[in-house]
C-alpha positions in Angstrom: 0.0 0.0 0.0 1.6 3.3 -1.3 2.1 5.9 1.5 3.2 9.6 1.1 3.0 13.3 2.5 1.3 16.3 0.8 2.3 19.5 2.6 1.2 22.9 2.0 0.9 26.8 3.4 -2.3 25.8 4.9 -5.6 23.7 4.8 -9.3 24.7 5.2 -10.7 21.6 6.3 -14.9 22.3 6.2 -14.8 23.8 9.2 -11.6 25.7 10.1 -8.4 27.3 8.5 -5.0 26.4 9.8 -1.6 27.3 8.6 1.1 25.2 7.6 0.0 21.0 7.5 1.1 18.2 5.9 -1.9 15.2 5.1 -0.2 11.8 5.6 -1.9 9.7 3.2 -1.9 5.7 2.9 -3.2 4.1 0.2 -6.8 6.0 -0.7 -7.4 7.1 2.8 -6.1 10.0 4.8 -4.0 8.9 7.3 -3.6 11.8 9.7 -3.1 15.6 9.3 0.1 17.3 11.1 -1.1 20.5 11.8 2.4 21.8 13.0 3.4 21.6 9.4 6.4 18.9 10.2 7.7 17.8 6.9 8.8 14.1 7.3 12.7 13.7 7.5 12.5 9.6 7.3 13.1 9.6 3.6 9.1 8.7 2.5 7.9 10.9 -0.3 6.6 14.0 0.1 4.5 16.3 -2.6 5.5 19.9 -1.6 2.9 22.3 -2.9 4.3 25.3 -1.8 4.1 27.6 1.1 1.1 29.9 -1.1 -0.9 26.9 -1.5 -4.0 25.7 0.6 -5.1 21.9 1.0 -9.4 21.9 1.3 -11.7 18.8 0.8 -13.6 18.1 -2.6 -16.2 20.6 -3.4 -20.0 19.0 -3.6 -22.4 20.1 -5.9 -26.1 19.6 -4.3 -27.8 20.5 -7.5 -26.8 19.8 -11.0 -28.4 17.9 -14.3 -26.0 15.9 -15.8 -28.5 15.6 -18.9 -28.3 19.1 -19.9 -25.9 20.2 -22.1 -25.9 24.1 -20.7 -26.6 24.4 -24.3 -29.3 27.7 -25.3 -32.0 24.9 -25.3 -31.2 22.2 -23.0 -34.5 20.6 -23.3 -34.4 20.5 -27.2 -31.2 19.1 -26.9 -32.3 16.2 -24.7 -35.0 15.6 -26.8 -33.1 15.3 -29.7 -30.6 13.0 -28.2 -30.6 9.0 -27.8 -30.1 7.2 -24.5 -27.0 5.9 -25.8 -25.5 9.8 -26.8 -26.8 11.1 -23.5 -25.1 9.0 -21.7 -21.7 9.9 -23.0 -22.6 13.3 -22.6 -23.4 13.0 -19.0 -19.7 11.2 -18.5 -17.9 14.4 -19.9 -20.5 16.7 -18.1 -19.7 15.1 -14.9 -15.8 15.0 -16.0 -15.6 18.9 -16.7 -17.2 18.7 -13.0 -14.6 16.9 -11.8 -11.8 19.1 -13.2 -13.4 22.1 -11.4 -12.5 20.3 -7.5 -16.2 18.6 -7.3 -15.4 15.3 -5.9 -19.7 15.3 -5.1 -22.7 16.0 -6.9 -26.3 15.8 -6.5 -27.9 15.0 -9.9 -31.3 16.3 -9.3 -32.7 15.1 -12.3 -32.2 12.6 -15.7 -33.9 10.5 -18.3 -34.1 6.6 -17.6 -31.8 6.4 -14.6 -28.7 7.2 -16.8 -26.9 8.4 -13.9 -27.0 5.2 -12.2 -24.7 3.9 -14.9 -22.1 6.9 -14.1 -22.4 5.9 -9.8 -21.0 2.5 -11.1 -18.8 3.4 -13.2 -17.3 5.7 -11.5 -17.0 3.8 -8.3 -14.7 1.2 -10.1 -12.6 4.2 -12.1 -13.1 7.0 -9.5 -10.1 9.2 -11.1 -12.8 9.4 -14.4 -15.7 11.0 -12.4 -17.0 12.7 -9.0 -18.9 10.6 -6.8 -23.0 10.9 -7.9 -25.9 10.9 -5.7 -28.6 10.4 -8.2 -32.2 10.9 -8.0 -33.4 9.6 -11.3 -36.4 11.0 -13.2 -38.0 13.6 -11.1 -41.6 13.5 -9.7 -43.6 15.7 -11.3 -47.5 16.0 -12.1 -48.6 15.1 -15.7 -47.0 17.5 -18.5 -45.7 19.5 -15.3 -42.7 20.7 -15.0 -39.8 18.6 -16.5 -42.3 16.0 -17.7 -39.3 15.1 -20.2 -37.5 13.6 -18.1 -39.9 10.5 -17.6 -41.1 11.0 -14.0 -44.7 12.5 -14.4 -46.7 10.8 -11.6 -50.1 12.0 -9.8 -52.1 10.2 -6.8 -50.8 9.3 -3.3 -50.3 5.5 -4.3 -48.7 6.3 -7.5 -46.7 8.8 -5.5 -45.5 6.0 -3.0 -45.0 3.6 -5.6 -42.7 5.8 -7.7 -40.7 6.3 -4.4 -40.1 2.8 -4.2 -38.9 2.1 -7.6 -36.2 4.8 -7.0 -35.0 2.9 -3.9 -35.3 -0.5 -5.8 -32.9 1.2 -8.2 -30.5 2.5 -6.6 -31.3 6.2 -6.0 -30.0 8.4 -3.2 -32.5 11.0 -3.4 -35.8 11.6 -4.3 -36.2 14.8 -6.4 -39.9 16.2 -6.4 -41.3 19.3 -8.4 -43.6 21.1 -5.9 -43.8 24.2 -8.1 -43.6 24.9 -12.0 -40.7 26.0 -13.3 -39.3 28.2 -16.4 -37.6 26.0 -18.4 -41.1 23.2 -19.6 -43.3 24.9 -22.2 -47.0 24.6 -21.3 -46.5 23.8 -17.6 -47.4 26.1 -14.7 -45.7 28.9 -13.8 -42.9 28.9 -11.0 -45.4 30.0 -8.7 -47.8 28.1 -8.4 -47.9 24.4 -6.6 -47.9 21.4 -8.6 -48.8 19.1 -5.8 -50.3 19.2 -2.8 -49.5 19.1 1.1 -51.2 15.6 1.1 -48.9 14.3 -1.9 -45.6 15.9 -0.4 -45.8 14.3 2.8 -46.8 10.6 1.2 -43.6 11.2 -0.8 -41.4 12.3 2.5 -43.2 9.3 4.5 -42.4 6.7 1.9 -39.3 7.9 1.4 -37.5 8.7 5.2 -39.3 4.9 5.7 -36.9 3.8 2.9 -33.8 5.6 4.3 -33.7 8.7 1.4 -33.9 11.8 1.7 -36.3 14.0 -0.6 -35.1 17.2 -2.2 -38.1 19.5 -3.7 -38.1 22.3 -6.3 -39.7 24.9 -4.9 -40.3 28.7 -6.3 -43.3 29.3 -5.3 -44.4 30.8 -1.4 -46.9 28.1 -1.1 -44.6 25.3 -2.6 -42.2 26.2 -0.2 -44.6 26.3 2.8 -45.9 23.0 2.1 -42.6 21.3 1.0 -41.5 22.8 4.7 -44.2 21.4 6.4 -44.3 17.9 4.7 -40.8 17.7 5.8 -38.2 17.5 2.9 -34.9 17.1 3.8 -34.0 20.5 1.1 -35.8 23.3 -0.5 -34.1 23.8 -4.0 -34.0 27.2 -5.4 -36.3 28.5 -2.4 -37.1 31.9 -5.1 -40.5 33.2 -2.9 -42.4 34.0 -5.8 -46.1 35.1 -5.6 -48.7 34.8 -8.2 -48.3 38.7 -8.9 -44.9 38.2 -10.3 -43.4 38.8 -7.5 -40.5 37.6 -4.8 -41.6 38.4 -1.2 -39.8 36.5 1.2 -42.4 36.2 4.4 -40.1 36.7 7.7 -42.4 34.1 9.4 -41.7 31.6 6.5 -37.9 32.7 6.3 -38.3 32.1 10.5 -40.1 28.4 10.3 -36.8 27.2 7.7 -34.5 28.5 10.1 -36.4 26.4 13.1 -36.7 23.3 10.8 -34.3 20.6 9.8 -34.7 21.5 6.3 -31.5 22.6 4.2 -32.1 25.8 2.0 -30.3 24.7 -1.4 -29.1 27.9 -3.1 -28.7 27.4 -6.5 -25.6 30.4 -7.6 -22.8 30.4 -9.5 -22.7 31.7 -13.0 -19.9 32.1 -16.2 -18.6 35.4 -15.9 -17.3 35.4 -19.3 -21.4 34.2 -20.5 -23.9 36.7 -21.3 -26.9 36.2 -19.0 -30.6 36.6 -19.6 -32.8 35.1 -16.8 -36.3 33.5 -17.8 -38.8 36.5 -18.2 -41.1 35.2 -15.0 -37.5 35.7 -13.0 -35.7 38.8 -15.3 -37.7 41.6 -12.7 -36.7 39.9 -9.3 -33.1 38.9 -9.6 -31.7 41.3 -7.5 -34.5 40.2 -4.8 -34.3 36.8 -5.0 -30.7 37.1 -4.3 -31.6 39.5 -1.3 -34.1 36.4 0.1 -30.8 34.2 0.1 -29.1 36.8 1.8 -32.1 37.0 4.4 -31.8 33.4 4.8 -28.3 33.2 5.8 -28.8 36.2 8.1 -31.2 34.2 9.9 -29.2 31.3 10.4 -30.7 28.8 7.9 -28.9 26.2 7.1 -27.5 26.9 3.4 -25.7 24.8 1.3 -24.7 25.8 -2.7 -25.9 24.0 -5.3 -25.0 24.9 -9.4 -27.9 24.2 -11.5 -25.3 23.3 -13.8 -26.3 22.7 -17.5 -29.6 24.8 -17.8 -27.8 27.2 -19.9 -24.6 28.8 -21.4 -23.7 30.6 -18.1 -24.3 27.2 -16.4 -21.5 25.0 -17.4 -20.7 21.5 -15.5 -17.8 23.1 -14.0 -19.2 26.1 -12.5 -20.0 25.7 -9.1 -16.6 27.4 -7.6 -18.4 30.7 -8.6 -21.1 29.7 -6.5 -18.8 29.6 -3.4 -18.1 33.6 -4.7 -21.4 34.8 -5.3 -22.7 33.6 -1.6 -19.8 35.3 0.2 -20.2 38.9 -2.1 -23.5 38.4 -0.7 -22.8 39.2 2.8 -21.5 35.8 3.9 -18.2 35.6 5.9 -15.5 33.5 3.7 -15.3 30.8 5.2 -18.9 30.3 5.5 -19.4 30.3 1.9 -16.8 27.8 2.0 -18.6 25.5 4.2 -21.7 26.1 2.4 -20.9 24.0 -0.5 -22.6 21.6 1.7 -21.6 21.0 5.4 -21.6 17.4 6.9 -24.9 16.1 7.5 -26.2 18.2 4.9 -28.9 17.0 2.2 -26.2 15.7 -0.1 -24.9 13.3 2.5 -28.0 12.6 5.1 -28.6 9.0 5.5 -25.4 7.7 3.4 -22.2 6.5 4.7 -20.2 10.2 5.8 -18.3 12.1 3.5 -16.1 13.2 5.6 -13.7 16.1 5.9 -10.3 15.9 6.3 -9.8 13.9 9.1 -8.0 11.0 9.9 -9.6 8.0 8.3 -12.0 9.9 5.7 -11.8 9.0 1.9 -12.2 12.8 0.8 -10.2 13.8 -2.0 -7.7 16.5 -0.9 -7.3 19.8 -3.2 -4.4 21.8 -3.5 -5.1 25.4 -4.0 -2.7 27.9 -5.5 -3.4 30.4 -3.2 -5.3 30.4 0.2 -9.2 30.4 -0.6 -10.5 32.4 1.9 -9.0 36.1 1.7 -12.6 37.3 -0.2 -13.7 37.4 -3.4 -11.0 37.9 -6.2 -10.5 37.2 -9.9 -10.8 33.2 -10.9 -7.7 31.5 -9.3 -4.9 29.5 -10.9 -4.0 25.7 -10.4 -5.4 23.6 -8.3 -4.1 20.0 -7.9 -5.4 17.0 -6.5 -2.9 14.4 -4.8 -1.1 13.0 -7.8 -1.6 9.7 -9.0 -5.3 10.3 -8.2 -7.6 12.8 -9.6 -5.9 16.4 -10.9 -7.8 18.9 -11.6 -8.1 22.6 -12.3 -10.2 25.4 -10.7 -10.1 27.5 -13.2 -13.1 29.6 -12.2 -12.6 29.2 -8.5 -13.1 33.2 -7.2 -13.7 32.5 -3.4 
């Protein structure tokens, strides 16, 4: 079993920043972490990064879509596209991930459990991929929103019964639409509720009983209120809109997330270098929208990033280190936006095996930064390494 020493100028760990370490690694597990900074003197190998570099754990992506190409019509484009095509594009989407530091994502969303076929092959060739928590098709009503995918369902048995043939096949969440959305032609608007409280909560029931968490799309104030009070385990997107066309966040909703166990999924993080033209229901309330997120956070909710990767041009596969940026020029300390690409515990690990950070024993892939992450919001960074003979990569948007 090979053994070796990575040392660099310091090492953010998902919790804390420290200053000079060196991560003793044996064979694909962390060994221990020497927080003195010690380089070894017994003659074992040692990777010296550099005293400007800084060690932090793989970044997780809790929302992404593997199946969209972040092409100007995604959904044309999936449509237009065998299972056979997809899947190859889903391996190099979830590569360009990769590449960016995301050892995790959360695919929120495919066509005929394609990204089941990327958790396997991955797990035996884990240097070709991230680790994927997949959901599947996502439950949504009849022609509702992202119907394309394959996941259109309606009834309280149908409901349960769609749970269960997620677990049977191997899904780690279950991914519910609870409002419309902007990117299905002829469906509701964001809005408005696409199920209701009764359906949300057979769908958590069935599926905490199974041992999976449910995530639920959720623009809409009512979706939100009822997804909070069926229970999910994360509110993605969490926008606030109103029927008028609005974004009103209600302080005594914002109040009940921060009291609940729920995880508020912010989906940020966009291509600088992309032109970008939000959906017309959206285009008015950006700057709103983004001041709910800051409201949440304020209030102590318990935030985590997600990308939304591969909706559009600005949405690439490999954008989620602008995320990390875009939460902390919001108002959020450094290293909170740092922890926000998904704390332990959070809905992209509950009820799995842990993650980890970088302790002594955990299989999370260290980074190597080329210059300590955390000094506030700058231009994209330079290299970023992973331990060699494992998984390199580059972060070459990484502005946090």
């Amino acid at each position: 079993m090979k053994s070796f020493a990575v040392h660099a100028g310091a090492m953010f760990d998902g919790f804390t920043l420290s200053g000079s370490v060196t991560v003793h690694i044996r064979g694909e597990r962390i060994a221990r972490v020497d927080r003195s900074g010690t380089v070894p003197d017994d003659g074992s190998q040692v990777i010296d990064l550099g005293s400007d570099s800084c060690l932090l754990p793989g970044l997780i992506d809790t929302h992404t879509h593997l199946a969209f190409d972040a092409g100007p019509d995604p959904v044309a484009a999936l449509a237009g596209t065998s299972d056979e095509d997809l899947l190859v594009r889903m391996r190099a989407a979830a590569g360009s991930a990769l590449q960016a530091g995301v050892t995790t994502v959360r695919d929120l969303g495919d066509r005929s459990y394609l990204s089941l076929a990327l958790v396997e092959e991955f797990a035996r060739a884990p240097e070709r991929g991230p680790e994927i928590l997949a959901a599947g098709p996502p439950l949504t009503t009849p022609r509702g929103h992202c119907h394309f995918f394959g996941g259109e369902v309606e009834g309280i048995a149908a409901l349960r019964a769609a749970v269960r043939e997620r677990h049977a096949k191997g899904c780690s969440v279950i991914k519910i639409m609870a409002s419309g959305g902007n990117m299905t032609p002829g469906s509701i608007p964001p809005h408005a509720s696409q199920y209701r409280l009764a359906d949300l909560r057979a769908v958590v029931d069935e599926a905490h009983r199974l041992g999976l968490p449910v995530a639920a799309h959720a623009h809409g104030v009512d979706s939100i209120k009822d997804a909070l009070e069926a229970g999910v385990d994360s509110l993605e997107h969490v926008s606030f809109l109103t029927a008028d066309g609005g974004s009103e966040p209600d302080p005594a909703l914002v109040q009940a997330i921060v009291e609940s166990d729920t995880y508020a999924s912010l989906t940020l993080g966009m291509d600088p270098n992309v032109p970008f033209v939000p959906p017309p229901a959206m285009a008015a309330h950006v700057q709103t929208i983004l001041n709910a997120f800051r409201a949440l956070n304020e209030a102590g909710a318990k935030v985590v990033i997600g990308s939304d990767a591969g909706i559009g041009p600005a949405k690439p596969h490999d954008v989620l280190p602008y995320g990390v940026g875009d939460l902390a020029r919001l108002g959020v300390e450094h290293l909170d936006a740092l922890r926000s690409r998904d704390e332990p515990g959070g809905p992209a690990v509950r009820r799995r095996g842990p993650q980890g950070t970088d302790h002594g024993g955990s299989r999370r892939r260290p980074l190597g930064h080329s210059r300590r992450p955390c000094s506030g919001p700058r231009r994209p960074a330079g290299r970023t390494r992973g331990v060699p003979g494992r998984r390199p990569r580059t972060l070459r948007r990484h502005d946090c």
